[in-house]
N, C-alpha and C positions, 0 to 999 in steps of 0.2 A: 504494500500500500504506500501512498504519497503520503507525506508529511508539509503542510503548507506553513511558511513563516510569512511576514509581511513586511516590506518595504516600503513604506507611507503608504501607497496606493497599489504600489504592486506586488500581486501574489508572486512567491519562488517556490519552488515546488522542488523539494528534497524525496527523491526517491529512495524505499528501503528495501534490499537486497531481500528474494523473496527465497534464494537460498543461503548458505552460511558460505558465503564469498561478497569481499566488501568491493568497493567503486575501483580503490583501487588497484586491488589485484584485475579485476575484469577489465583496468586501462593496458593493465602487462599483458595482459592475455590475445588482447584486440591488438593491441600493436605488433605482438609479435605474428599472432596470426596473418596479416595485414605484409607484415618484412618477409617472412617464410613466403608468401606468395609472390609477389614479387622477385625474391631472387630465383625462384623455381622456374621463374619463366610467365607469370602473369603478369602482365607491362602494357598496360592500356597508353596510348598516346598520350603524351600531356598538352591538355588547355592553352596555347596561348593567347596573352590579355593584353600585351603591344599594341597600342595605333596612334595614330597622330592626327586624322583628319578623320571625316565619314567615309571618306570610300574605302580607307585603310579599315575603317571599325567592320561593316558591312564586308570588306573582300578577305577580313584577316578572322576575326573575331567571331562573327556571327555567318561562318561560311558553314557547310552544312558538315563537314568534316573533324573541324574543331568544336562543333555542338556535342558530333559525336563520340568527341574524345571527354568535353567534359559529362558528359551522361557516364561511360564508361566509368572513368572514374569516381561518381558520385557513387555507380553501384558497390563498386570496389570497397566503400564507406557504409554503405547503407544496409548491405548485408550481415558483416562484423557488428557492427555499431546496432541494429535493431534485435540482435541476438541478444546485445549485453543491459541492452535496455529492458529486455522482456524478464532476465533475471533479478534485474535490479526493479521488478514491478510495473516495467510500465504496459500500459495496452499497446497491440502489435498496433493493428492499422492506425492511430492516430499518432502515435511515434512515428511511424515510416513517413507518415502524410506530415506532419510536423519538419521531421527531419528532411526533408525534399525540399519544404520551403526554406529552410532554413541554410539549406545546401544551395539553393540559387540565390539566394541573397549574400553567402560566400563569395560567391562566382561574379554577382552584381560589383562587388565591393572590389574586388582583383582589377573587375574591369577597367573601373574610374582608376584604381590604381594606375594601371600599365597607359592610363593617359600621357603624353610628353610630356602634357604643363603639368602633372602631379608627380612624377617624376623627377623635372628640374628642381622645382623648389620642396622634396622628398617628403611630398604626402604619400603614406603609404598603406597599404591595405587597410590596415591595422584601427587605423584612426576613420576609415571610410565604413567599417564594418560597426566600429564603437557608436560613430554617429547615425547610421544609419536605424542600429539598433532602440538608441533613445528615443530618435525620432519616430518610428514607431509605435516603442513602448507608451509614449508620454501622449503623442494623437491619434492614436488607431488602438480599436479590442486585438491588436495580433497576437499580444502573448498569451492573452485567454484562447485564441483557437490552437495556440502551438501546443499549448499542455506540456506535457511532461516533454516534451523533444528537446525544450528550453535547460540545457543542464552544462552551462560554463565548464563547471570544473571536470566531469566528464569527457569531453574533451579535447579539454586542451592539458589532461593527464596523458591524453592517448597521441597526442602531438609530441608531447614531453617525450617521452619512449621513443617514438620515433627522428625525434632530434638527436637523439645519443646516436642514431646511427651516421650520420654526419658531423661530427665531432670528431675527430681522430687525433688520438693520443698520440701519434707521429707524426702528423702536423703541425702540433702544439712543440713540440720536440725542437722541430727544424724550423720553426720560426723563432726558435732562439730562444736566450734564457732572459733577455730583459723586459719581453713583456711578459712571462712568469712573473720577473721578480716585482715586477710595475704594477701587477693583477695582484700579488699580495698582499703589497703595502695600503694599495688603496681600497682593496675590498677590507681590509680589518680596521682601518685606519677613518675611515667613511663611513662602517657601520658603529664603532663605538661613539664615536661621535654623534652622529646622528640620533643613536640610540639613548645619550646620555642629555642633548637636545632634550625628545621626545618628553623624559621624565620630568625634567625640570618647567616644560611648559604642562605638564600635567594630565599627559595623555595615558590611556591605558597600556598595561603590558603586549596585550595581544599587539595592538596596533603600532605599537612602538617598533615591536618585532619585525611587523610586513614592512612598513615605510622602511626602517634602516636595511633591510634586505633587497628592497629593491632600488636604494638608488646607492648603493654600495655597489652592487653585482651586476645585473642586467636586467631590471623592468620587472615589467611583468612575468615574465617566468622565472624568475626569483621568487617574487611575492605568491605565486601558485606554493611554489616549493615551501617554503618559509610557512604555508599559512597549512597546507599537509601536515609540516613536522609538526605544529605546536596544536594541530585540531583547532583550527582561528574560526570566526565569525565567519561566514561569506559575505554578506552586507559589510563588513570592513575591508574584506578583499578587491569586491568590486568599487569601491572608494577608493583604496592605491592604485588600482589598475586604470580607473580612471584619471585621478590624479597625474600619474605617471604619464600618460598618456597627450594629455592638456600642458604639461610642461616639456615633452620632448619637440613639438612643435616650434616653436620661438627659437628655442635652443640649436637646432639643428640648421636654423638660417641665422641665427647671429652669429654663432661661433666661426664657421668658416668665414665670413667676415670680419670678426674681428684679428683672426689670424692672418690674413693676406693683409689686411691694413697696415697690423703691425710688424710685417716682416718676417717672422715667425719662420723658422727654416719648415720645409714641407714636411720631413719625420716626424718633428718635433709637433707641427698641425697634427699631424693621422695619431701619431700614440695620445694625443690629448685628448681628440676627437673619440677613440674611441674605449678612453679609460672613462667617459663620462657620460655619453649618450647610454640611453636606456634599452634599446630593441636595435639589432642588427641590422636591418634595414634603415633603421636613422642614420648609422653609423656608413652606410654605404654610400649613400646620398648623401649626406655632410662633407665626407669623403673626395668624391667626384668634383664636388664644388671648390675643391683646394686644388689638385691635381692628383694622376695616378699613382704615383708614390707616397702621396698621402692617403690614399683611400688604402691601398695596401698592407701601410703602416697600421691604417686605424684594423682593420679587421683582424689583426694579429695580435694587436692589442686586447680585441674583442673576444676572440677566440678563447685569451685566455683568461679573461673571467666567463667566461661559458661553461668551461670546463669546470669551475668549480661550484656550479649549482649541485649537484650530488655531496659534496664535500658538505658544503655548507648546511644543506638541509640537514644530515648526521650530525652534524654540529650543535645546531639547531633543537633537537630532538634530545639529546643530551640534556643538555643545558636548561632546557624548557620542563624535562621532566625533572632533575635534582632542585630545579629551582621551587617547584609546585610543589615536592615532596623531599626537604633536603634530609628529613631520618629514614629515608628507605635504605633496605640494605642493601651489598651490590648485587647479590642474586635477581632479588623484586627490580630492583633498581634498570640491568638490565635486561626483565623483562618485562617490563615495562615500556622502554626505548624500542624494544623489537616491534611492543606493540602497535607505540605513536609511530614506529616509522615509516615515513612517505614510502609506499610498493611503489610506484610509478619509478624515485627517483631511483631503486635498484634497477628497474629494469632501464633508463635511460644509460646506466652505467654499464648493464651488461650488454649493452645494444653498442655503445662505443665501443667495450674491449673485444667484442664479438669481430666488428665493423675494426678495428683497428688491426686485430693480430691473429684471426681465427680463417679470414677469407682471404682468396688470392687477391692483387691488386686489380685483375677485372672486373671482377663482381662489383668492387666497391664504386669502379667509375663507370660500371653500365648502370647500375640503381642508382647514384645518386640525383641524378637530375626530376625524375618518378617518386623518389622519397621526399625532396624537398619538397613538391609540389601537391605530396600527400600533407606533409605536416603541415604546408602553408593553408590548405584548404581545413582541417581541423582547427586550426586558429585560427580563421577568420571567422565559422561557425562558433568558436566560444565567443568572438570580440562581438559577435552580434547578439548572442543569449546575456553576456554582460552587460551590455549596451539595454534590452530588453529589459533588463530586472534591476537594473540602477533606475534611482529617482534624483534627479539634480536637485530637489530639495535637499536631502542627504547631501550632496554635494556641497552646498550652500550652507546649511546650520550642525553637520556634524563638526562635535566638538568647538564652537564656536568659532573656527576658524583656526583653533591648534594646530591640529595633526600638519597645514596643508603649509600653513610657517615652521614645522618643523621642518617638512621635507624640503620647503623651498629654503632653509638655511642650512640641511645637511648638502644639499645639492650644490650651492655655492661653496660648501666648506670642498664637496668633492673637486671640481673644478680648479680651486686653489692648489691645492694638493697634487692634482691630477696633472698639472701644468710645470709647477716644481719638477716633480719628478718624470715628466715628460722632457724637460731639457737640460736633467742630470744622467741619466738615463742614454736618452737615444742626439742628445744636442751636441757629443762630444765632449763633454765636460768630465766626466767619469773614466769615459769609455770609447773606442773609435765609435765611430756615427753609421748605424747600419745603413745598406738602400736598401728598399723593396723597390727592385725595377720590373 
């Protein structure tokens, strides 16, 4: 059965496993399912969402070919995905009919993506799915006809999994060891800070948690992870993710301006750029706008706080459990942590080390172009079920306006930080000056 909570006006609808397997194993489950296929040789065409005028949209986009590749791959989604939803309770046909819509409004959002003008100034899915979601939720009955299809966390757990298989730990490797040591400093360095913000303005634990998690790490899929280990609110989640979301904007077009203005050597731009934007795709598009060695720079940067979303969530989980119960003993103690722990983030981890050192180097480069475009299509479907079940009032009167000065002063403190050690680092100051040519 569903469980309904309420967000000012809108219902969210928590579905309960109607057998003894939780959300998150059924995201490892579906994912994997989903990779096995695929590399077996199931490899539907992938969508493309490029055009730059009407005749390009009409001759490229809505050709009758590329309709049929994204159908193809909707089913490839829809089959795994209304399996695990029937366990997790929900009704088959208004899940699948839910999930359909919710699957071309993915496909909608990519669209306006892969415009040129959304593009240049790097509007990206992400933000087109979120808004399109609101707008929605806030003037149309859509989410009351979705029902239960409407489930964020769902999947963009099952996106997460399949992210691990595009992460490669010998990538991370040969992109050298000082955006490792650039990813440590500022992911620990940004989240204490932040963290230590948070309390002082007087915001709750949980939320303190998500906000320093996500603008420490990478975004939103941080704050998924972070909000997994600690069993967080969703209604506070979808307040970061939005949050997060509404400040990568501004960001991603001042910064590379500010850095070509100032001279800024172009490494030095990309390891900045991408020690501090929130979602990879910002970091891409921030990137381009400098030139190609700074976009290169920044994604290596990026790569390697990606990598440590697994780390962090274990961390996370730890920490969250001795702190809620510090007389457990270490037995209880960690079993307890086995039991807060995000499954999702295991299986994104074994999905890397699977994807890093288990397959030959073709498998990795004939799926990977298929897998990115599977996880991208699962997150654009949760940014629009988040978008769906946020109420901007929340936006507006949560925490009187706390949380969102907190994040916007850990942010700036990231930045600072992030720029230091971007031109001690990779400026030559330390160290010779890498290129990424």
């Amino acid at each position: 059965m569903a469980q309904t909570a309420t967000i000012d006006s809108h219902p969210v609808t928590k579905l309960q496993p109607r057998l003894a397997v939780s959300e998150d194993w059924l995201a490892v489950w579906i994912a994997a399912v989903i990779i096995v296929l695929v590399l077996i040789g199931v490899r539907p065409g992938l969508p493309r969402y490029g055009w730059s005028d009407p005749q390009g949209l009409t001759s490229t986009v809505f050709a009758l070919d590329n309709i049929s590749r994204a159908v193809q791959l909707g089913i490839l989604l829809l089959i795994p995905a209304t399996a695990g939803g029937l366990v997790l309770g929900a009704r088959l046909l208004p899940f699948a009919a839910g999930f359909t819509v919710l699957y071309a409004v993915a496909c909608f959002s990519q669209l306006l993506a892969g415009y040129t003008g959304s593009t240049a100034v790097g509007l990206e899915y992400v933000i087109y799915a979120l808004v399109i979601g609101l707008v929605l939720g806030h003037a149309t009955p859509v989410r009351r006809w979705l029902g239960d299809a409407v489930q964020a966390e769902y999947y963009i757990k099952i996106g997460l999994v399949v992210l691990g298989a595009g992460i490669l730990f010998t990538e991370l490797v040969d992109a050298g060891l000082l955006g490792i040591v650039q990813a440590l400093i500022v992911v620990l360095s940004v989240w204490f800070f932040c963290f230590w913000l948070c309390k002082r303005l007087g915001v709750d634990d949980e939320l303190s948690t998500m906000l320093s998690t996500a603008v420490s790490i990478c975004g939103v899929s941080a704050a998924i992870a972070a909000c997994g280990a600690i069993q967080g609110d969703r209604k506070k989640l979808s307040y970061v993710t939005s949050l997060v979301l509404v400040v990568a904007v501004p960001m991603m077009i001042v910064m590379p301006w500010i850095s070509k203005a100032s001279g800024m050597p172009e490494v030095v731009a990309g390891a900045w750029l991408g020690g501090t934007l929130d979602t990879s795709a910002a970091v891409v598009a921030a990137g381009e706008l400098v030139s190609q060695q700074a976009r290169n720079a920044a994604v290596v940067v990026k790569l390697s706080q990606n990598v440590l979303i697994g780390v962090a969530a274990f961390a996370l989980t730890v920490w969250w459990t001795l702190r809620k119960d510090p007389s457990a003993t270490p037995n209880a103690s960690a079993a307890v942590i086995w039991e807060r722990f995000p499954k999702f983030v295991l299986g994104f981890l074994v999905a890397s080390f699977v994807f890093s050192f288990a397959l030959a180097d073709q498998y990795v480069t004939d799926t990977r172009g298929l897998l990115t475009g599977v996880r991208t299509a699962w997150f654009a479907m949760a940014f629009v079920s988040i978008g769906l079940e946020t109420s901007i009032g929340d936006l507006v009167k949560t925490g009187d306006g706390r949380p969102a000065v907190a994040f916007l002063g850990g942010q700036a403190f990231n930045v600072i930080v992030t720029l230091v050690l971007a031109y001690l680092l990779f400026g030559g100051l330390l160290f010779p000056a890498p290129a990424f040519n």
